[in-house]
C-alpha positions as CSV (number, residue, x, y, z in Angstrom):
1,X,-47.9,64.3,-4.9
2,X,-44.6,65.4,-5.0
3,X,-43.1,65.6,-9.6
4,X,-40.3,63.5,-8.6
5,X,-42.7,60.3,-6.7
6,X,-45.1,60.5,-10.2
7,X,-42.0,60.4,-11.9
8,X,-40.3,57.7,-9.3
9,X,-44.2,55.7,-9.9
10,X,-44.1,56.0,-13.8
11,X,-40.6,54.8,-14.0
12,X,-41.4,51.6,-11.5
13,X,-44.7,51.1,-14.0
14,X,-42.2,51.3,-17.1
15,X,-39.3,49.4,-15.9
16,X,-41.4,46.2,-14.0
17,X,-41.1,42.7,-14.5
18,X,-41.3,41.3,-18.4
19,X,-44.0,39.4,-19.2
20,X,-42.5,35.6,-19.9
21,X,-42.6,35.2,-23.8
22,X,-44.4,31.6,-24.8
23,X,-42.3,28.7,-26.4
24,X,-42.7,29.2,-29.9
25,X,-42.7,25.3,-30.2
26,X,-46.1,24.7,-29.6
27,X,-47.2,27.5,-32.4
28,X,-44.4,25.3,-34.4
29,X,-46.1,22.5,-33.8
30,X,-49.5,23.7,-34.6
31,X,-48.3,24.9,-37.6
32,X,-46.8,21.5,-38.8
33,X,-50.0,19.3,-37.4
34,X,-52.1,21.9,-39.5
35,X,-50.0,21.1,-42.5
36,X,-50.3,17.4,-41.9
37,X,-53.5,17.1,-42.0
38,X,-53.9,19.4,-45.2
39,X,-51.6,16.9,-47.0
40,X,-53.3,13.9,-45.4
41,X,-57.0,15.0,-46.3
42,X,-55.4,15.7,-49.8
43,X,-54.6,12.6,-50.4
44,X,-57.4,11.0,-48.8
45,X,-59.9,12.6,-51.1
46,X,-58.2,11.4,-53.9
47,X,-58.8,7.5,-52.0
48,X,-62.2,8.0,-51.6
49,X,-62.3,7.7,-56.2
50,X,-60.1,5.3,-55.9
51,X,-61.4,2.6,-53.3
52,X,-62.6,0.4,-56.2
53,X,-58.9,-0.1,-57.4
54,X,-57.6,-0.1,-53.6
55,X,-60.2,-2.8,-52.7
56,X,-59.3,-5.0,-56.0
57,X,-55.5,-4.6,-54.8
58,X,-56.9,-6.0,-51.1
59,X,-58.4,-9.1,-52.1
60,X,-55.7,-9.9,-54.8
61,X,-53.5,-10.1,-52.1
62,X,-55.5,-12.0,-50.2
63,X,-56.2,-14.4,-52.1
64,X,-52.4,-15.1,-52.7
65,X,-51.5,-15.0,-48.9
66,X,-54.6,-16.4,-47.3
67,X,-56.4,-19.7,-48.2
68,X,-59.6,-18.8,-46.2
69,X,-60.1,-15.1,-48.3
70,X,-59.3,-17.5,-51.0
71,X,-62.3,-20.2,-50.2
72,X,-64.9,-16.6,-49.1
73,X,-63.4,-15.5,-52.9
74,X,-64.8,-18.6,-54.7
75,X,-67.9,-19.0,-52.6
76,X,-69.0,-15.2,-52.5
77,X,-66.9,-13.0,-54.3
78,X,-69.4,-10.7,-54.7
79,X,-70.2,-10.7,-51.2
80,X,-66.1,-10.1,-49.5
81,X,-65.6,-7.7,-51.9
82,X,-68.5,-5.0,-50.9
83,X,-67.4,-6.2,-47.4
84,X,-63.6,-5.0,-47.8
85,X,-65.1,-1.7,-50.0
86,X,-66.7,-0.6,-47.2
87,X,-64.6,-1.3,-44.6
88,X,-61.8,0.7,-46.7
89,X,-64.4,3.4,-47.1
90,X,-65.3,4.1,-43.3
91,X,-61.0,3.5,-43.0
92,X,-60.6,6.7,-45.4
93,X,-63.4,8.3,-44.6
94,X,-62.1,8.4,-40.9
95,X,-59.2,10.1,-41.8
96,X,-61.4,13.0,-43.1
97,X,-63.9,13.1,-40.5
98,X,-62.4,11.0,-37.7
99,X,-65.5,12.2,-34.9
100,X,-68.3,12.1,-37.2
101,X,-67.5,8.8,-38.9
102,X,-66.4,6.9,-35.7
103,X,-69.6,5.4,-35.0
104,X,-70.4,4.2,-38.3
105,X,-67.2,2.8,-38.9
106,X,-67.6,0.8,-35.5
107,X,-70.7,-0.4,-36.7
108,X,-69.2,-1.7,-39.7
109,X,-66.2,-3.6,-38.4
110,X,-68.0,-4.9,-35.4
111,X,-70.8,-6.4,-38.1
112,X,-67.6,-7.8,-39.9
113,X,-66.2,-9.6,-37.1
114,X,-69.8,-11.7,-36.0
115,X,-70.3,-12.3,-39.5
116,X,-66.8,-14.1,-40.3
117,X,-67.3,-15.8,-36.7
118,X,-70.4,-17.2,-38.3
119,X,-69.6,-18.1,-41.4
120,X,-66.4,-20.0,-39.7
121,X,-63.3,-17.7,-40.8
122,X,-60.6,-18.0,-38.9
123,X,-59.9,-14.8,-36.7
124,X,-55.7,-15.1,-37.3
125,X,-57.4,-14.5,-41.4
126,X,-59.3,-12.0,-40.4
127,X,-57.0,-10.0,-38.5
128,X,-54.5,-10.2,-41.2
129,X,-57.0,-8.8,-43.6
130,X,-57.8,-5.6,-41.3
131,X,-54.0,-4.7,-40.8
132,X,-53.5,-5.4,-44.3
133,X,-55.7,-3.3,-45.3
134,X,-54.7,-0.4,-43.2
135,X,-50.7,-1.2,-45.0
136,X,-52.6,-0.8,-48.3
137,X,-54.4,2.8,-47.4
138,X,-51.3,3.9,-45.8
139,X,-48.9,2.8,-48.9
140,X,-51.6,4.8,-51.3
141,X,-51.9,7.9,-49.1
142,X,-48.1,8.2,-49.3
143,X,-47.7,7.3,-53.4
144,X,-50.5,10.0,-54.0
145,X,-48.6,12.3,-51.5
146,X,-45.5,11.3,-53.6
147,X,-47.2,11.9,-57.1
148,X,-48.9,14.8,-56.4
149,X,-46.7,17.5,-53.8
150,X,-43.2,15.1,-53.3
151,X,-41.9,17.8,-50.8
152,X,-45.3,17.2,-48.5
153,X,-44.3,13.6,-47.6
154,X,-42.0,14.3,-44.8
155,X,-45.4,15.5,-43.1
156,X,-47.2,12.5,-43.3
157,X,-45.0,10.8,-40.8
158,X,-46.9,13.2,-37.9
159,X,-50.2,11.7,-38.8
160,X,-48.9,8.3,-38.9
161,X,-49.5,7.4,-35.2
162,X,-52.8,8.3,-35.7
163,X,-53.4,6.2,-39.3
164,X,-52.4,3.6,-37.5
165,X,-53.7,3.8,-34.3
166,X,-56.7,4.0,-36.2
167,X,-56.0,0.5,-37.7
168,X,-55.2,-1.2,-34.6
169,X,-58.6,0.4,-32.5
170,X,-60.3,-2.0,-35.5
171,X,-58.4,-5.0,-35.2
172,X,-59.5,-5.0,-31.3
173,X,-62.8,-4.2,-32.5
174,X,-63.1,-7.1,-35.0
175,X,-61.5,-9.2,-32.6
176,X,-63.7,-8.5,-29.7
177,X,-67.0,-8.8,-32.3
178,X,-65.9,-12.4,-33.7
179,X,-64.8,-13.6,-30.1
180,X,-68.2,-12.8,-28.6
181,X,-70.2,-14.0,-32.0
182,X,-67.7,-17.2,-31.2
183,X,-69.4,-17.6,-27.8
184,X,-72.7,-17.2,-28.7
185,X,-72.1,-19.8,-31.3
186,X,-71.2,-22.5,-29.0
187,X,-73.4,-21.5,-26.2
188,X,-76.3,-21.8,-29.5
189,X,-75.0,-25.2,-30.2
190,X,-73.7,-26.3,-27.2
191,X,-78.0,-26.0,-26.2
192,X,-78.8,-27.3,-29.5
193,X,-77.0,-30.3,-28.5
194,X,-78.5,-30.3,-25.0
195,X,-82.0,-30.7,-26.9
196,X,-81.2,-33.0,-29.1
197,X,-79.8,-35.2,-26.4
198,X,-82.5,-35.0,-24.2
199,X,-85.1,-35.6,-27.0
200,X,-82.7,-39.2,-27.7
201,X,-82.4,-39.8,-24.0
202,X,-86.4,-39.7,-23.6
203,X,-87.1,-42.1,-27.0
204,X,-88.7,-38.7,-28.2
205,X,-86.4,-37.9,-30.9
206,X,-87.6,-37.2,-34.5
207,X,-86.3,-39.7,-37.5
208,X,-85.6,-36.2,-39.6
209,X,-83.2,-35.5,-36.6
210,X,-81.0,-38.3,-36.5
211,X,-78.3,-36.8,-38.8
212,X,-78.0,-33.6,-36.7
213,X,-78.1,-35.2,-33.4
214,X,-75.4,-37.5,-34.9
215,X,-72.9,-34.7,-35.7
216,X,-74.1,-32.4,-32.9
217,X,-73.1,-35.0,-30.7
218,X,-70.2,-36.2,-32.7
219,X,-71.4,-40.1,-32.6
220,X,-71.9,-42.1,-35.3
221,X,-75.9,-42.6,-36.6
222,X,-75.7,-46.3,-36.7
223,X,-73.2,-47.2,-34.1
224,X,-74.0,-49.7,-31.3
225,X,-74.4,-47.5,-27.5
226,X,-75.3,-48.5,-23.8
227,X,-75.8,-45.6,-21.2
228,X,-74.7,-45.2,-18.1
229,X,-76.8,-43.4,-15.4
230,X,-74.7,-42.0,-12.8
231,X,-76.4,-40.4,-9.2
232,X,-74.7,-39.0,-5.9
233,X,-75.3,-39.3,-2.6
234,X,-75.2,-35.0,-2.4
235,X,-76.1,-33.0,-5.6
236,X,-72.9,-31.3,-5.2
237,X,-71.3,-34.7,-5.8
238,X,-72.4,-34.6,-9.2
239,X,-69.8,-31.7,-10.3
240,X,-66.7,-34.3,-10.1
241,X,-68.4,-36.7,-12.3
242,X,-69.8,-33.7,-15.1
243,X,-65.5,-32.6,-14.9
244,X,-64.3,-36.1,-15.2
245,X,-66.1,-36.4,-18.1
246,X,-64.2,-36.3,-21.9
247,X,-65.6,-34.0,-24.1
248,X,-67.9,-35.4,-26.7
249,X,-66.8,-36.5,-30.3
250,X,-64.8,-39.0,-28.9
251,X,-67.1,-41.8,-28.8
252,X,-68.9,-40.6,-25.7
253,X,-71.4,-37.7,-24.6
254,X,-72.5,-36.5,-21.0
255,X,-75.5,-35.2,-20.6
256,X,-76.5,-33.0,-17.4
257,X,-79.8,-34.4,-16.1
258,X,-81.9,-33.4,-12.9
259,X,-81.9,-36.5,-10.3
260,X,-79.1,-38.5,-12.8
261,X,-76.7,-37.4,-15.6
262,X,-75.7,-39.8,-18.4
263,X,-73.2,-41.1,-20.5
264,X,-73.8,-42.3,-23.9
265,X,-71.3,-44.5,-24.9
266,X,-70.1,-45.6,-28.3
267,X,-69.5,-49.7,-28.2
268,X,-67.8,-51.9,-30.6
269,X,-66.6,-51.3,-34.3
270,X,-66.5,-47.6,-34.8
271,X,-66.0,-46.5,-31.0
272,X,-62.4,-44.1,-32.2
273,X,-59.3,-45.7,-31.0
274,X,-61.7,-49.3,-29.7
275,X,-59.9,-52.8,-30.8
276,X,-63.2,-54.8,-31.8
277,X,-61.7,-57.4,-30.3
278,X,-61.7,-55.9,-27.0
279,X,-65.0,-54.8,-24.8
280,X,-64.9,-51.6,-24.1
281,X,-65.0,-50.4,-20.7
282,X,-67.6,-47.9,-20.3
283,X,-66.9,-46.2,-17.4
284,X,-63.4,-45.7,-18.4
285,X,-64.4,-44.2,-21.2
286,X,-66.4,-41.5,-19.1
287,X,-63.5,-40.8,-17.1
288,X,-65.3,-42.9,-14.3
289,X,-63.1,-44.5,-11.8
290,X,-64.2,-48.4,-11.9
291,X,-63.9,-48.7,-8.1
292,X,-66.7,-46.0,-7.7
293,X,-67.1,-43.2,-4.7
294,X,-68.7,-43.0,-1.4
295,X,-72.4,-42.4,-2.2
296,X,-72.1,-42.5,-6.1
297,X,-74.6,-45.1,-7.8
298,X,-74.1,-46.0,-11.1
299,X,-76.2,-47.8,-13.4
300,X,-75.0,-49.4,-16.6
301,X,-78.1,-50.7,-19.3
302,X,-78.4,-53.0,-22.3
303,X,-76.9,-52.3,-25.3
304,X,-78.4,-50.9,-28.4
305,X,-78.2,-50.6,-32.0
306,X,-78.3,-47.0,-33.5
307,X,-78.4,-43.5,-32.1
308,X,-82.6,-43.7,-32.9
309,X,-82.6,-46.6,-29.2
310,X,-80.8,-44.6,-27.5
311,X,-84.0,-44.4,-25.1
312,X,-84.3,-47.7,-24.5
313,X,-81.4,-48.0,-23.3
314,X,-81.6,-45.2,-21.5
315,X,-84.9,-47.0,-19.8
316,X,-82.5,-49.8,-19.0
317,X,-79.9,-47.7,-17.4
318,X,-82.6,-46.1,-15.2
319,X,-83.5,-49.3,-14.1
320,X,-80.4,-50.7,-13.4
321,X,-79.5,-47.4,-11.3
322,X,-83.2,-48.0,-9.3
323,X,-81.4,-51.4,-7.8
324,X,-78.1,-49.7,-6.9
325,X,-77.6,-50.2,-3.3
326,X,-78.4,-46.9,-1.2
327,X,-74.8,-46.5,0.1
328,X,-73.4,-47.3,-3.6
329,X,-71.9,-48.9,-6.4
330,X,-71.9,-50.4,-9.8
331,X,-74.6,-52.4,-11.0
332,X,-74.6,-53.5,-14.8
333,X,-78.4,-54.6,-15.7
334,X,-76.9,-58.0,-17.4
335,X,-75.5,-59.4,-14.5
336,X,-79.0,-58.4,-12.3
337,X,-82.1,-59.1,-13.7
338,X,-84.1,-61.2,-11.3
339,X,-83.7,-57.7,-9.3
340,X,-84.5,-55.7,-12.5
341,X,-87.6,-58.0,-13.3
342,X,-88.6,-56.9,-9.4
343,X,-87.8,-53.4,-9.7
344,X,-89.3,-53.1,-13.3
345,X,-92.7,-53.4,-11.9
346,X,-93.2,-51.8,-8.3
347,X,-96.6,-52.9,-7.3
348,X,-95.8,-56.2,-8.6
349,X,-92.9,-56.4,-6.4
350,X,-95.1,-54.9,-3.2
351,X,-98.1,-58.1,-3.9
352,X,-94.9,-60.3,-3.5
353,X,-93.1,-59.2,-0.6
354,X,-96.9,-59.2,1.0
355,X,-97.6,-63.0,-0.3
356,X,-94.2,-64.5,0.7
357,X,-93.0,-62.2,3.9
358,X,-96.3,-60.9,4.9
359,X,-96.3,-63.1,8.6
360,X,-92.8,-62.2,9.4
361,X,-93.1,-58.6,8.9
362,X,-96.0,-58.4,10.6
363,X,-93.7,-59.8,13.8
364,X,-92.6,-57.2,16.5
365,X,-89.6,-54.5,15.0
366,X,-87.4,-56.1,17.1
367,X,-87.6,-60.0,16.1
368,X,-88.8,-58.7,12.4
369,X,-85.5,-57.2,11.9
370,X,-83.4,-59.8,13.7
371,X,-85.2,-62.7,11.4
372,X,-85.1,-60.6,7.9
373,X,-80.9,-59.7,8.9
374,X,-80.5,-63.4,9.1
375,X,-82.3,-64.6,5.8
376,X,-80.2,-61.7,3.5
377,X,-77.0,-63.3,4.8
378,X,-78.0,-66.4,4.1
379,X,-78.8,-65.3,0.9
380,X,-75.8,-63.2,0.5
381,X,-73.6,-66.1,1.8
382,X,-74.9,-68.6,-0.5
383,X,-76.5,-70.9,1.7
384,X,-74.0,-70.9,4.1
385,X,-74.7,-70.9,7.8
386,X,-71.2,-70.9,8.9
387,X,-70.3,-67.8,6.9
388,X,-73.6,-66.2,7.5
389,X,-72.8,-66.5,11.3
390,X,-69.6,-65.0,10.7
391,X,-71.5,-62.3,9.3
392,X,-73.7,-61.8,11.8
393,X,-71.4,-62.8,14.7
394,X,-73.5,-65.6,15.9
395,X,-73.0,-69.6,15.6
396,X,-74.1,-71.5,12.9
397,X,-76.6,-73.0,14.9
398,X,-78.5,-69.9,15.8
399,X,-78.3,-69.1,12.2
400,X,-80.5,-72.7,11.2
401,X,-83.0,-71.9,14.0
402,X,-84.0,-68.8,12.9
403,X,-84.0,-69.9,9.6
404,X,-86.3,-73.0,10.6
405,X,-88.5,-70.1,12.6
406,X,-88.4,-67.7,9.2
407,X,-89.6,-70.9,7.2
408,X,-92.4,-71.9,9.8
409,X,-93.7,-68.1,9.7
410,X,-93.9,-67.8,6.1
411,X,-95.0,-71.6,4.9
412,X,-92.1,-72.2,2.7
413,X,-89.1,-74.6,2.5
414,X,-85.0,-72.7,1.5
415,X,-84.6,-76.5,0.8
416,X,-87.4,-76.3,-2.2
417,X,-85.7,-74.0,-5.6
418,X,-89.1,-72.7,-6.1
419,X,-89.6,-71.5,-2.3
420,X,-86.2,-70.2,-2.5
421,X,-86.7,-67.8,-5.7
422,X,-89.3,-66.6,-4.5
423,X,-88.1,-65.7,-0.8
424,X,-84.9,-64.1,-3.0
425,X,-86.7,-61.7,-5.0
426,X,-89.1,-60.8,-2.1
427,X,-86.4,-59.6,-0.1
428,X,-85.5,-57.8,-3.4
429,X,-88.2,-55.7,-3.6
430,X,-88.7,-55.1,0.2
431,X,-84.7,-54.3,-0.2
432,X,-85.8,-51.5,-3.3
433,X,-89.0,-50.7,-2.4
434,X,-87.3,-49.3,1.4
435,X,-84.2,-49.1,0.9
């Protein structure tokens, strides 16, 4: 190669681009993080001998600004303080080892938060205890700061994000712990109650059980009740009446059964807002609409006296819901009990219909049905021919001859009361037993 080209090569080499020096803010900034933490750990240390103090400065505070820390104080002292010691320990000791303690301090708040939710404190309280205790740690990081290097507390303000993102990561934490602890609590006693109502619905409940069912179900032990037994035509059905529903501890309680639900119903002196004076309505109280819907039975029992006959009168609800018409309604067992006496003993009710109806039903389909249409009208018209001709769109006339044919078939008289009781609940129990 030619001296002047090396020399042309060596001077391209020398005089080439310029590397492109680095910001020196990052390096700055490294330096001054560095520095921070130094004067944070610093003071930290000196925290960790001092939690004791720091944890008696907590719960004095506490105990002047919240009323619940103030009721945990005077029912477990003992037992908040430790708490708040060791949650201000895993706080400081976070600041020092922020990977390795993070676990441990999770562990620690989380076990905080489910067992305040237990024990009933409210979460605004608890809250309020976790950022003031962060204020506290961050007040004594920058006194000791302050006491011991003055000039180093213009550093703490870089690792104050961090302090107190620290403090609200925890408060979430807590939150989320008590919230969830919350559910579980009322999922545990919202079954609890379940059980307990089932066992009074079924007669099977314990004596020793009364006063829990009682406040469980927020009704009074020695009130005066009825049930109502409410069924749908689809299952589906059943969803509207369950949402209609008030919530319990207001004189009522709905309970979610397989083929019925049922509403226990507070009656008389005692029932929350009830003039004694007044009878109380018990399907209003249910949220039921007293006009019913399509394909919705409803059966209304006896009254009872005290929580403990609650079953019997869940027997008589059952029973007034079995003579509901197929297509619906409202039946209240007081106002029906030649039909309940029928429907209260099946086979009973099957040997009757046999003894009094037995010829006519034996009849072909055609003039069975014709003859049995024309003795429930008369029935259901009170004896009258002319409105039970109405009814059937026939004259009155036709109406007394197949009457007089009905009483030649089955050797009784709808001119005799005894014949005509008897005739009545017979077509009763044909009218349960088929529907």
């Amino acid at each position: 190669m030619h001296p002047a080209a090396r020399t042309r090569t060596r001077t391209t080499l020398r005089t080439g681009p310029m590397p492109v020096p680095q910001p020196r803010t990052r390096r700055v900034r490294s330096l001054i993080d560095a520095d921070a933490l130094r004067v944070l750990h610093r003071a930290a240390r000196v925290l960790l001998d001092d939690l004791p103090e720091l944890t008696d400065r907590l719960l004095a505070v506490l105990r002047e600004q919240e009323p619940a820390y103030r009721t945990a104080l005077e029912n477990d002292h003992t037992g908040t303080w430790q708490e708040a010691y060791r949650s201000l320990r895993h706080s400081v000791t976070s600041l020092l080892d922020p990977r390795g303690s993070r676990e441990a301090a999770h562990r620690c708040t989380w076990r905080i938060g489910v067992a305040r939710a237990e024990q009933g404190l409210p979460l605004d309280a608890l809250l309020h205890a976790f950022r003031l205790g962060g204020s506290l740690v961050w007040q004594r990081l920058v006194e000791e700061t302050a006491r011991a290097e003055p000039e180093d507390i213009r550093l703490l303000v870089h690792v104050a994000t961090d302090v107190w993102n620290f403090v609200d990561e925890h408060c979430t934490l807590v939150a989320d712990a008590y919230r969830q602890a919350e559910r579980q609590l009322a999922w545990r006693r919202e079954n609890r109650a379940r059980l307990l109502a089932a066992a009074l619905l079924e007669g099977t409940s314990r004596i020793a059980d009364l006063p829990e069912t009682a406040e469980g179900l927020g009704l009074p032990e020695h009130g005066r009740y009825l049930v109502v037994a409410v069924a749908c035509g689809r299952p589906q059905d059943l969803t509207g009446v369950r949402a209609a529903a008030p919530a319990h501890g207001d004189g009522t309680y709905w309970h979610t059964g397989v083929e019925a639900d049922y509403g226990i119903v507070l009656l008389g002196e005692g029932a929350p807002g009830q003039d004694p004076r007044d009878p109380l309505d018990p399907l209003a109280a249910l949220g039921l609409p007293a006009e019913g819907a399509p394909g919705r039975r409803v059966g209304i029992g006896d009254a009872v006296t005290g929580l403990a006959a609650v079953g019997d009168a869940r027997r008589t609800a059952d029973l007034a819901l079995s003579i509901c018409p197929p297509e619906g309604g409202t039946v209240r067992l007081a106002e029906h009990l030649p039909e309940a006496l029928v429907g209260s003993c099946p086979e009973l009710g099957a040997t009757l219909t046999e003894q009094v109806l037995g010829p006519l039903l034996r009849l072909e389909p055609a003039d069975r049905d014709v003859l049995l249409d024309t003795l429930v009208a008369w029935f259901a018209c009170e004896g009258s021919a002319q409105r039970a001709g109405e009814r059937l769109y026939c004259h009155r006339n036709t109406v007394l001859n197949r009457l007089r044919r009905c009483e030649q078939l089955i050797g009784r008289s709808l001119a005799r009361p005894h014949d005509v009781v008897e005739i009545g609940l017979a077509l009763t129990a044909r009218r349960l037993r088929h529907g």
